[in-house]
Backbone as JSON Lines, residues from 0, in Angstrom:
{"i":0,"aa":"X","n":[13.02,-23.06,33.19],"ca":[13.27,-23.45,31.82],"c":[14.52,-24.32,31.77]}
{"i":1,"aa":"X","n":[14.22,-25.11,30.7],"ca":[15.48,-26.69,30.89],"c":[16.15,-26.0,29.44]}
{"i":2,"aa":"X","n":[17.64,-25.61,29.72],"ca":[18.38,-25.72,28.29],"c":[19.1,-26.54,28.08]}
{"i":3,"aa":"X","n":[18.47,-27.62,27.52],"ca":[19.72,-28.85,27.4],"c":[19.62,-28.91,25.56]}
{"i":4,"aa":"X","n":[20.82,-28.94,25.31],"ca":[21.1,-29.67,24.08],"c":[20.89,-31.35,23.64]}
{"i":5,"aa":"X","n":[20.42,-30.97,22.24],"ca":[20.12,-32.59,22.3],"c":[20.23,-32.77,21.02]}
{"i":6,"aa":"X","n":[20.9,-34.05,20.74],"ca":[21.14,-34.24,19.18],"c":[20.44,-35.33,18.84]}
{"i":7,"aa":"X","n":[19.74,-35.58,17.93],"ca":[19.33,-36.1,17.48],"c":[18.96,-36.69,15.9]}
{"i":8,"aa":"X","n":[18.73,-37.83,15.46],"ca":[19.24,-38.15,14.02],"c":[18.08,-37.77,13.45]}
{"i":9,"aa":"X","n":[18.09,-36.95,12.32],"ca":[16.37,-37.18,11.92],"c":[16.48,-37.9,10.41]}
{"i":10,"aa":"X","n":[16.08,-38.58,10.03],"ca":[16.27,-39.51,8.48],"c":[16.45,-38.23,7.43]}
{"i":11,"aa":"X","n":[17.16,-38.63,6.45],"ca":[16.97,-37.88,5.2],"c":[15.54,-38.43,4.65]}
{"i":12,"aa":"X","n":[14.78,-38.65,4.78],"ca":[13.43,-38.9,3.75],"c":[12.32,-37.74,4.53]}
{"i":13,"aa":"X","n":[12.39,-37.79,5.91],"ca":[11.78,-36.35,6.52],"c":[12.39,-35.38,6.02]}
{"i":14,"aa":"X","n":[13.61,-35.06,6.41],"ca":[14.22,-33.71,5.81],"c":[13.75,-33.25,4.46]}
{"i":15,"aa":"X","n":[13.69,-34.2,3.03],"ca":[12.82,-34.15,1.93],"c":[11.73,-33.54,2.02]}
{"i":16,"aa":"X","n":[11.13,-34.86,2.89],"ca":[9.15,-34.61,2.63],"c":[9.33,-32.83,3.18]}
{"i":17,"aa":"X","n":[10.21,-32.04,4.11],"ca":[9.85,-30.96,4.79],"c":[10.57,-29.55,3.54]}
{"i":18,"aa":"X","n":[11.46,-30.33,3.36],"ca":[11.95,-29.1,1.95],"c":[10.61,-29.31,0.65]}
{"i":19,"aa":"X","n":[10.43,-30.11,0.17],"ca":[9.25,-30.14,-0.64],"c":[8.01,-29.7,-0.22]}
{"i":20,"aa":"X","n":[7.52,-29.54,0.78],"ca":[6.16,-28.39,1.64],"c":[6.4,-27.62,1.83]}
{"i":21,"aa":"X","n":[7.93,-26.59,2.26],"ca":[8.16,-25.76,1.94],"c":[8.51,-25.48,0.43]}
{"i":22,"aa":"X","n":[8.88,-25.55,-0.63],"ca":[8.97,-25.52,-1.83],"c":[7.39,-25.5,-2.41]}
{"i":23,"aa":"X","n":[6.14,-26.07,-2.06],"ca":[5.34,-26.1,-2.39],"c":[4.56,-24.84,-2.18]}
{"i":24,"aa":"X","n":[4.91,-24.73,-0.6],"ca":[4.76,-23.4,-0.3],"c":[4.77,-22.09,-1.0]}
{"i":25,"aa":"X","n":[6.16,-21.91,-1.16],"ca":[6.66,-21.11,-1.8],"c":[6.31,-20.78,-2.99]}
{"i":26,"aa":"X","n":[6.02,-21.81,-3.54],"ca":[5.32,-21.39,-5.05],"c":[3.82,-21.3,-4.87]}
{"i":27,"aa":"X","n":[3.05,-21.59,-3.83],"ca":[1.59,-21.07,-3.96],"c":[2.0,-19.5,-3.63]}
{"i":28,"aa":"X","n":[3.02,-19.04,-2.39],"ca":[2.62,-18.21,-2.24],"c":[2.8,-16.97,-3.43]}
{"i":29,"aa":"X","n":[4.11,-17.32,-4.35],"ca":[4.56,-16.76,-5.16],"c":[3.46,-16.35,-6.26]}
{"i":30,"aa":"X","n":[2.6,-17.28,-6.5],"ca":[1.16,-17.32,-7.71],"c":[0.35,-16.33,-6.95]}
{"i":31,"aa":"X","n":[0.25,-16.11,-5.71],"ca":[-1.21,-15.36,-4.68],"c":[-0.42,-14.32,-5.15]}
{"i":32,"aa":"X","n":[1.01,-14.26,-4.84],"ca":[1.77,-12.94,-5.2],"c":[1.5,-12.09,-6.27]}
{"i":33,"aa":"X","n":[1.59,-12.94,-7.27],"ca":[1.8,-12.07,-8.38],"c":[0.36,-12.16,-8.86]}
{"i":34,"aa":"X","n":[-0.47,-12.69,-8.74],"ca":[-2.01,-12.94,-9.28],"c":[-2.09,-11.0,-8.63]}
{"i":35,"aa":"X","n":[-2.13,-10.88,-7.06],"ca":[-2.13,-9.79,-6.12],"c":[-1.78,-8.46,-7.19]}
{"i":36,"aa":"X","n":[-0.15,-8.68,-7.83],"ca":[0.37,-7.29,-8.13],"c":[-0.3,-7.32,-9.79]}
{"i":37,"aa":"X","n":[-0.68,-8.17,-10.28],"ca":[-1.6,-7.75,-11.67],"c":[-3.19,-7.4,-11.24]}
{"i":38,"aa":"X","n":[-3.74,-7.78,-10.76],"ca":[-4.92,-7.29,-9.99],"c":[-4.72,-5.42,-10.07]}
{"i":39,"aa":"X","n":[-3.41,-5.33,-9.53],"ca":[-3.43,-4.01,-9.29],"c":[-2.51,-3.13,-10.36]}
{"i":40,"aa":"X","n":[-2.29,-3.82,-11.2],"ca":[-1.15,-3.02,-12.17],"c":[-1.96,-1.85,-12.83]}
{"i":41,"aa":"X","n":[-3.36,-1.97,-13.24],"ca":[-3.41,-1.05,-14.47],"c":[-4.85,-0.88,-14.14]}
{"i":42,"aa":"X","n":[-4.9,-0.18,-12.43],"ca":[-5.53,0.63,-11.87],"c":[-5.8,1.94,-12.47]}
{"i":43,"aa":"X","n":[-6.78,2.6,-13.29],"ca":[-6.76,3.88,-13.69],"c":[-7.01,4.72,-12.86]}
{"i":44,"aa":"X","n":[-5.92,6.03,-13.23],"ca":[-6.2,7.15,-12.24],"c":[-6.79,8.11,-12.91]}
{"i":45,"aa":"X","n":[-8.15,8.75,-12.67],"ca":[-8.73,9.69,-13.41],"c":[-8.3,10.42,-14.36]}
{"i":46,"aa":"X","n":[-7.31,11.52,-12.91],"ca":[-7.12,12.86,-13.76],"c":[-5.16,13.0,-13.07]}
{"i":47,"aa":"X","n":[-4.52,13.71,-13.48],"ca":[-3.08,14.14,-13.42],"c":[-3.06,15.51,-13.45]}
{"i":48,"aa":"X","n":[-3.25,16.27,-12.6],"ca":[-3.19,18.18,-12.79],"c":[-1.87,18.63,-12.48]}
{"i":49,"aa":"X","n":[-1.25,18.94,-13.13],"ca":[0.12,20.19,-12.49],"c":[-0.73,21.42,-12.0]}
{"i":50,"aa":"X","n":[-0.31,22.4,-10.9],"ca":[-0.87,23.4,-10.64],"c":[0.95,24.39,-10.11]}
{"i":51,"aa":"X","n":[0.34,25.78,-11.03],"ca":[1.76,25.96,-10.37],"c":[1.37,27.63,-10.07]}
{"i":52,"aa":"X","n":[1.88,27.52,-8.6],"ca":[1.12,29.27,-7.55],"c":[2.49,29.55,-6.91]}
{"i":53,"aa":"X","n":[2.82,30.93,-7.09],"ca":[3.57,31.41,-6.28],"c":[5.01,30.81,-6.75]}
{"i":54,"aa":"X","n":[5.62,29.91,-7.58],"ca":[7.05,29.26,-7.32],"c":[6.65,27.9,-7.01]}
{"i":55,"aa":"X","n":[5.53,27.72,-6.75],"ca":[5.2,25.91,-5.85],"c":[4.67,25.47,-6.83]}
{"i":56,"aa":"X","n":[5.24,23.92,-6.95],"ca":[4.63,22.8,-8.54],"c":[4.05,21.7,-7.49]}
{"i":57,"aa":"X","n":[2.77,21.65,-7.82],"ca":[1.76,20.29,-7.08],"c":[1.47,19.79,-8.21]}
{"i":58,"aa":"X","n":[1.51,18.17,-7.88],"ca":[0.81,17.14,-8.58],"c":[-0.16,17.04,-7.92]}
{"i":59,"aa":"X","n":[-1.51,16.83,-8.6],"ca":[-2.88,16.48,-7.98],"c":[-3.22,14.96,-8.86]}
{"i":60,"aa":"X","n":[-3.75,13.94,-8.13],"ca":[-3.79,12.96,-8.55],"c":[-5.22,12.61,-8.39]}
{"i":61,"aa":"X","n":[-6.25,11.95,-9.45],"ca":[-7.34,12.1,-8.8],"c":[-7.97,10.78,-8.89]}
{"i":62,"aa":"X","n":[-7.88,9.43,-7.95],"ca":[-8.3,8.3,-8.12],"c":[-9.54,7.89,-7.64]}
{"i":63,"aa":"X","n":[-10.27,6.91,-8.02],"ca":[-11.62,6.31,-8.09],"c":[-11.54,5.2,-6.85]}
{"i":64,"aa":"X","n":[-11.79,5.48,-5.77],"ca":[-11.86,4.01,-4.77],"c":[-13.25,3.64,-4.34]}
{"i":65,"aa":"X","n":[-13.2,2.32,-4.61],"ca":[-14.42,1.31,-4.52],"c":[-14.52,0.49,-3.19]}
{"i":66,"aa":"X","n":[-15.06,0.52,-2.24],"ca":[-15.04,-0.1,-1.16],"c":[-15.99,-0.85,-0.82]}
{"i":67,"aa":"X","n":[-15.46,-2.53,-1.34],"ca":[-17.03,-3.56,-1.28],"c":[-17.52,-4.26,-0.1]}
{"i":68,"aa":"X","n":[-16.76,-3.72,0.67],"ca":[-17.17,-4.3,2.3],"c":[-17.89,-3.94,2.85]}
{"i":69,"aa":"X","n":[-18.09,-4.17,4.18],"ca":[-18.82,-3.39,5.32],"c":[-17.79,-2.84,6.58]}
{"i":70,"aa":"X","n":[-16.72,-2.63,6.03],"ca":[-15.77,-2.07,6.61],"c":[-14.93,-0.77,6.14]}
{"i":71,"aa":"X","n":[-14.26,-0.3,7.06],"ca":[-13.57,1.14,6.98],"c":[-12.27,0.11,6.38]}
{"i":72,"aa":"X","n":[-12.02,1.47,5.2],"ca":[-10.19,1.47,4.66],"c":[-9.88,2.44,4.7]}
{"i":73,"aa":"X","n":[-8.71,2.62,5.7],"ca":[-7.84,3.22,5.73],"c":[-6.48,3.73,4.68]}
{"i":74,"aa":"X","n":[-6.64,4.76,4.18],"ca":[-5.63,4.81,2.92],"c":[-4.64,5.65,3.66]}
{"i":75,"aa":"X","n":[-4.76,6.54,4.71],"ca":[-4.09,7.63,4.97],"c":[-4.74,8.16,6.18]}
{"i":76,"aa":"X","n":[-4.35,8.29,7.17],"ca":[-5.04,9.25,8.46],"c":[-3.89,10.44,9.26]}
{"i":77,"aa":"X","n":[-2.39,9.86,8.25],"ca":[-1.35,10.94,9.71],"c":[-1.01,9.93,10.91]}
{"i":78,"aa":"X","n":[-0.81,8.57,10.84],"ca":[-0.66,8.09,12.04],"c":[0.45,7.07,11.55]}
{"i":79,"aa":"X","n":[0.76,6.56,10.64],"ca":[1.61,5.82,10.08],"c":[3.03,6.89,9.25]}
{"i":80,"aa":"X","n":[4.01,6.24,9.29],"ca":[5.05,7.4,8.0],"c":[5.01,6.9,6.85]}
{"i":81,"aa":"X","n":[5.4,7.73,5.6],"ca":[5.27,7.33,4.69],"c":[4.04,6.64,4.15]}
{"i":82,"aa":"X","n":[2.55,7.02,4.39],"ca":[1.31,6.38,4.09],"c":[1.57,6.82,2.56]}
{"i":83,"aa":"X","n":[1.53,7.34,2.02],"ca":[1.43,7.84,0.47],"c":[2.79,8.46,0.07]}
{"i":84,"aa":"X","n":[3.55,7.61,-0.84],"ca":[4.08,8.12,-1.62],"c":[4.31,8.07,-3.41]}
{"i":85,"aa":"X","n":[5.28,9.31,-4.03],"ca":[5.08,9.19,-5.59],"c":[6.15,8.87,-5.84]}
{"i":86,"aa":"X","n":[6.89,8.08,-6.22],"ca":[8.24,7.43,-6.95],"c":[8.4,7.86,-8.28]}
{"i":87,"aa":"X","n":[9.23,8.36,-8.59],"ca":[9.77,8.98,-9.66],"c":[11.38,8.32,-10.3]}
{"i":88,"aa":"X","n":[11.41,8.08,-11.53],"ca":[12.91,7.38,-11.72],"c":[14.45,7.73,-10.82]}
{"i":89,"aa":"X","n":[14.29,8.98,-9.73],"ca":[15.38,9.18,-9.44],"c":[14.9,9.4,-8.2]}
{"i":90,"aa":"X","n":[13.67,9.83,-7.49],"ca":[13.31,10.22,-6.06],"c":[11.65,9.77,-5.24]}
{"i":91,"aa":"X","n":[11.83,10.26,-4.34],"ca":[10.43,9.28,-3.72],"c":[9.73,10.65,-2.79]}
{"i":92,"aa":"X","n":[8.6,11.31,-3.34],"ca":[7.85,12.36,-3.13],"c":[6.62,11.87,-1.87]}
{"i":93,"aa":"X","n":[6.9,12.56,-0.75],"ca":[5.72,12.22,0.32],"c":[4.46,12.95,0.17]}
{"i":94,"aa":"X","n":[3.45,12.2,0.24],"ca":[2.14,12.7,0.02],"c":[2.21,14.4,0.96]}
{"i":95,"aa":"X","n":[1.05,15.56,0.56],"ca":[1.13,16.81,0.96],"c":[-0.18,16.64,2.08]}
{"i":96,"aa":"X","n":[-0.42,15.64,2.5],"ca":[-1.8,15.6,3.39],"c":[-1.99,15.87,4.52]}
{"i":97,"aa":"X","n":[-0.81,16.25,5.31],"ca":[-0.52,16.54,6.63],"c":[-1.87,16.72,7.65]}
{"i":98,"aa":"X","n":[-2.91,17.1,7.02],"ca":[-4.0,17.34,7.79],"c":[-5.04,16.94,7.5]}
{"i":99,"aa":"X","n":[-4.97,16.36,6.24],"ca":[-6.53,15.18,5.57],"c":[-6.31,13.81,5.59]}
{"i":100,"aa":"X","n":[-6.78,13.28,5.93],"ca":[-7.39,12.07,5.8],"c":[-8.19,11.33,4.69]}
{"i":101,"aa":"X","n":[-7.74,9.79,4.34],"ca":[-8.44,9.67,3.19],"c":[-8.61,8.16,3.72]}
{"i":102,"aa":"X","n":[-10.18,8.12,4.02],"ca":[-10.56,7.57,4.64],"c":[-11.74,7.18,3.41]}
{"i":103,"aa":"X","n":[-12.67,5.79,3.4],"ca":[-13.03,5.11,2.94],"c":[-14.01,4.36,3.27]}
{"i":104,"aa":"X","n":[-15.41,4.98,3.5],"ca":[-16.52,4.21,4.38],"c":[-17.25,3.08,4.03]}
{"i":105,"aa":"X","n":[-17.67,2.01,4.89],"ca":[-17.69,1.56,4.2],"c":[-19.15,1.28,3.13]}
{"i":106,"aa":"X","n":[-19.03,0.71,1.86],"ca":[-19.71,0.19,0.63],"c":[-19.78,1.89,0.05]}
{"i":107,"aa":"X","n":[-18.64,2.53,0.05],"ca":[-18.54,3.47,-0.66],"c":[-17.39,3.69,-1.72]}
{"i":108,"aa":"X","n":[-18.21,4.29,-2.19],"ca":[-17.04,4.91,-3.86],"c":[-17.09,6.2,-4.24]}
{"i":109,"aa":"X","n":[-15.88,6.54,-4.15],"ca":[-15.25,7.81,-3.8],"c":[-13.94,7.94,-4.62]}
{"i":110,"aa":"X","n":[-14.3,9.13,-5.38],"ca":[-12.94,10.06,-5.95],"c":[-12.38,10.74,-4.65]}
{"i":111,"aa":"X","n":[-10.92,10.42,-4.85],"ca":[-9.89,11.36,-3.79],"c":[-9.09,11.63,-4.9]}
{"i":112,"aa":"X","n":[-8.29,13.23,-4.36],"ca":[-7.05,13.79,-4.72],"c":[-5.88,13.81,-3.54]}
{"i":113,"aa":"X","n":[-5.2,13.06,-4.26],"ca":[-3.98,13.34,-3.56],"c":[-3.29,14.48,-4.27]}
{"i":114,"aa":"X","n":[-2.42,14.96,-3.38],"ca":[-2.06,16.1,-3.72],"c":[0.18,15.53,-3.22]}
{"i":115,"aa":"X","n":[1.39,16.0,-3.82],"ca":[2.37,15.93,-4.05],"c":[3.07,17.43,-4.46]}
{"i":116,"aa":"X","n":[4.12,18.0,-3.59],"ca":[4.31,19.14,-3.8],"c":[5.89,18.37,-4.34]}
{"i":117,"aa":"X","n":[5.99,19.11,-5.84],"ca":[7.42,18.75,-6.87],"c":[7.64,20.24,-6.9]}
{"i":118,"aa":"X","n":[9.14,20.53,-6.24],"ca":[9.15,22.29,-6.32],"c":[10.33,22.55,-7.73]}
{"i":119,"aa":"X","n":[10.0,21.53,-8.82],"ca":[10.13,22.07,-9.93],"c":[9.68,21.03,-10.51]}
{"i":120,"aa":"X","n":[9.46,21.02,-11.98],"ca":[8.74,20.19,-13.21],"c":[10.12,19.93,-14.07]}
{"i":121,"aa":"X","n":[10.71,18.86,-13.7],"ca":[12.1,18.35,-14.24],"c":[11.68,17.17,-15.34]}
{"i":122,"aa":"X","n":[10.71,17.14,-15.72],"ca":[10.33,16.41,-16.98],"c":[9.99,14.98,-16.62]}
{"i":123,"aa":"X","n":[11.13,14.69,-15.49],"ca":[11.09,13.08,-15.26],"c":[9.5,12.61,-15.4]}
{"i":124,"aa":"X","n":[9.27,11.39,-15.93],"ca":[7.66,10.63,-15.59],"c":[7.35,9.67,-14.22]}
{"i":125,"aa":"X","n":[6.55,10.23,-13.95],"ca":[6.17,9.54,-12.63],"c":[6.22,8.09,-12.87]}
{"i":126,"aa":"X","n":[6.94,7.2,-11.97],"ca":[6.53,5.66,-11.53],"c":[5.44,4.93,-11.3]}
{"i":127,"aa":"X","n":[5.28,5.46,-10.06],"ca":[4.3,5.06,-9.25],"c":[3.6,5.29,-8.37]}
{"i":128,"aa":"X","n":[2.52,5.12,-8.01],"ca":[2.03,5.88,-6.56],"c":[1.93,4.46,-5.37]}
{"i":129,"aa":"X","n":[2.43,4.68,-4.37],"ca":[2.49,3.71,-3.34],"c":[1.59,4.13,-2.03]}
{"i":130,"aa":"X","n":[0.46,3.28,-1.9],"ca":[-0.13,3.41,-0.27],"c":[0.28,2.39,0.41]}
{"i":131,"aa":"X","n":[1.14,2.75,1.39],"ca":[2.27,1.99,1.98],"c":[1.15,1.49,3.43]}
{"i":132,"aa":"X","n":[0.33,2.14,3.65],"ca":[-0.09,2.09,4.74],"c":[-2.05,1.9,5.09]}
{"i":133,"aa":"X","n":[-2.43,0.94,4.3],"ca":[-3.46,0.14,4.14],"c":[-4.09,-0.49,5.29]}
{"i":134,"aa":"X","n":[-5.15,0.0,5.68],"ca":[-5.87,-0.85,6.79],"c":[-7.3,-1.27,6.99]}
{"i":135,"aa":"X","n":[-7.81,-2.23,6.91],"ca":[-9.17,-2.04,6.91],"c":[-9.39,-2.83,8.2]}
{"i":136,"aa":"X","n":[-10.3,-1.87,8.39],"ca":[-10.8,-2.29,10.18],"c":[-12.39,-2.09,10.03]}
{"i":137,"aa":"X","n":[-13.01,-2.82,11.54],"ca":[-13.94,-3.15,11.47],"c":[-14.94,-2.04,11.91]}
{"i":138,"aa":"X","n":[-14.02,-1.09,12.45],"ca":[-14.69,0.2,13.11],"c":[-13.57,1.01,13.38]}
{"i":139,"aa":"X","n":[-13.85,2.26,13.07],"ca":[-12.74,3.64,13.39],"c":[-13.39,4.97,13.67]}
{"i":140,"aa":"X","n":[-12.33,5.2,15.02],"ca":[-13.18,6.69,15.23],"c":[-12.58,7.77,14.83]}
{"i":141,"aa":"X","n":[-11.36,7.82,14.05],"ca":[-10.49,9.12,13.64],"c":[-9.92,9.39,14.65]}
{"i":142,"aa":"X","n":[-9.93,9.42,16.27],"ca":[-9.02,9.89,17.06],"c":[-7.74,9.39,16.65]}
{"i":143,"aa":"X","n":[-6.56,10.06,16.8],"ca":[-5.26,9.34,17.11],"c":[-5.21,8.46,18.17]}
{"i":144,"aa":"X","n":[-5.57,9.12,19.09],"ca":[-5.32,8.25,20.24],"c":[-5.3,6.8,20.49]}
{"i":145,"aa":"X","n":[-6.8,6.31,19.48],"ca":[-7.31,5.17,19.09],"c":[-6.31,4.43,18.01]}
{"i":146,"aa":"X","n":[-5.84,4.7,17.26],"ca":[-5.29,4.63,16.18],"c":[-4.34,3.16,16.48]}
{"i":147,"aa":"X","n":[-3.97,3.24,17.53],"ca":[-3.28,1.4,18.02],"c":[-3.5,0.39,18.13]}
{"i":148,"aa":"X","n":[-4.63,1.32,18.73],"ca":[-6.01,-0.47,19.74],"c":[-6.85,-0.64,18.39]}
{"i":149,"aa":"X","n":[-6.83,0.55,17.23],"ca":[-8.23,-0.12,16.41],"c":[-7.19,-0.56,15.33]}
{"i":150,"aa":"X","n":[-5.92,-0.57,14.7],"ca":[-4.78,-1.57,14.15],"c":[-4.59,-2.89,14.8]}
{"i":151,"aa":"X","n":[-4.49,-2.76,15.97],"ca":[-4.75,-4.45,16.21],"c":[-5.77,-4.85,16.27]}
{"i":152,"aa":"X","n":[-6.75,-4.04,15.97],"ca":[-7.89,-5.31,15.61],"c":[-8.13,-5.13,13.56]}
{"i":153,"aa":"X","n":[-7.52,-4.85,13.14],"ca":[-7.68,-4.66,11.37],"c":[-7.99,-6.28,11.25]}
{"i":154,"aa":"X","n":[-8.65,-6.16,10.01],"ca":[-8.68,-7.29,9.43],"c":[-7.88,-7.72,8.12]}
{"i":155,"aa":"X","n":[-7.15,-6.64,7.73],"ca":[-6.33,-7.06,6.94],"c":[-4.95,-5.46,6.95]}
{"i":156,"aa":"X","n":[-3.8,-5.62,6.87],"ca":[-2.94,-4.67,6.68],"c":[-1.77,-5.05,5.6]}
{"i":157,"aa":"X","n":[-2.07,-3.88,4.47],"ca":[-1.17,-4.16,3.34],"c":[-0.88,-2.98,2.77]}
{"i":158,"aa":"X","n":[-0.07,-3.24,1.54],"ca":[0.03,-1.77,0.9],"c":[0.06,-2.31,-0.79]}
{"i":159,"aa":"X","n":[0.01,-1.06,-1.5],"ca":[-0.41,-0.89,-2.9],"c":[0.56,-0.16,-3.94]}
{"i":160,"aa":"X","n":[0.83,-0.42,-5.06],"ca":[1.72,0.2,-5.62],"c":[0.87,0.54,-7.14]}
{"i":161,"aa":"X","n":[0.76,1.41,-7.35],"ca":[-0.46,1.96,-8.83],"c":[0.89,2.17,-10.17]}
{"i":162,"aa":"X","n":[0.58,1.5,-10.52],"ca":[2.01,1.68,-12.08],"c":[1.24,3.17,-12.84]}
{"i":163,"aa":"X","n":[1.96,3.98,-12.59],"ca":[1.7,5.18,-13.24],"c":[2.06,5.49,-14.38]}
{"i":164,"aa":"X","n":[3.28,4.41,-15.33],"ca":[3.9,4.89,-16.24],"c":[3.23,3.97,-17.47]}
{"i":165,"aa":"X","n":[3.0,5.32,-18.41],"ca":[2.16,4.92,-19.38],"c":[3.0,3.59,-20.29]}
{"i":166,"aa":"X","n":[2.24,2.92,-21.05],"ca":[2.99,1.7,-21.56],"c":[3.05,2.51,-22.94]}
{"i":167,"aa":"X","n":[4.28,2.42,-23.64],"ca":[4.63,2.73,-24.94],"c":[4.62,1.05,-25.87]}
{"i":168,"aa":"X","n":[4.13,1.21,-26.58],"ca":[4.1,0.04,-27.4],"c":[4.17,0.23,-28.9]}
């Protein structure tokens, strides 16, 4: 490998044309952006249950997912951190799934409960619900083991934020 320094003049009218394609950039991507987070703002979630056993306060959350592909989504398997969480004005609640999976076959539509253990009912209103950890792949076998080799082949990896807080108007 050759490290040589080299200076060279480049015109101010390139430097332009290259800030203006980036600038152009930037604002398509900014429109895909936000087109993206209204798409998803005012996602309805079924049902909202408090359940309260023993001293223990669970939120049960019960959402509607539509899956128009011919592919697996991944919402949650235990292999990622933080796949599901509930944001609250002062704290950030990790999903209670430790051993389920919410998995998404595909051209299916499916109610899931997530479930959120709050070990008291402090009035605050929920934010938001975040699936931080989004994958849709072309095939999945549930092993962990697999869980690497079938992420690099996803066809898309993102995450989701559900506005939970009712609009007062």
């Amino acid at each position: 490998m050759n490290n040589k320094v080299v200076n060279k003049q480049i015109p101010l009218e390139t430097i332009v044309k290259v800030a203006n394609h980036l600038e152009d950039y930037k604002e398509n991507y900014d429109r895909k952006f936000e087109l993206e987070q209204n798409k998803n703002k005012n996602i309805p979630y079924g049902e909202k249950q408090w359940e309260y056993e023993n001293g223990n306060t669970t939120i049960n959350y019960t959402i509607e997912f539509k899956n128009k592909t011919n592919n697996y989504i991944i919402l949650a398997d235990n292999t990622e951190k933080n796949e599901i969480i509930l944001r609250t004005s002062d704290s950030s609640i990790q999903c209670n799934m430790t051993n389920a999976n919410l998995i998404i076959l595909p051209n299916e539509t499916v109610e899931k409960q997530i479930t959120f253990n709050k070990y008291f009912d402090d009035g605050k209103e929920d934010e938001s619900l975040i699936l931080n950890a989004i994958r849709i792949l072309p095939e999945y076998s549930g092993k962990e083991e697999n869980a690497t080799k079938e992420k690099k082949k996803a066809i898309k990896l993102y995450s989701l934020t559900i506005d939970l807080k009712q609009d007062k108007q």
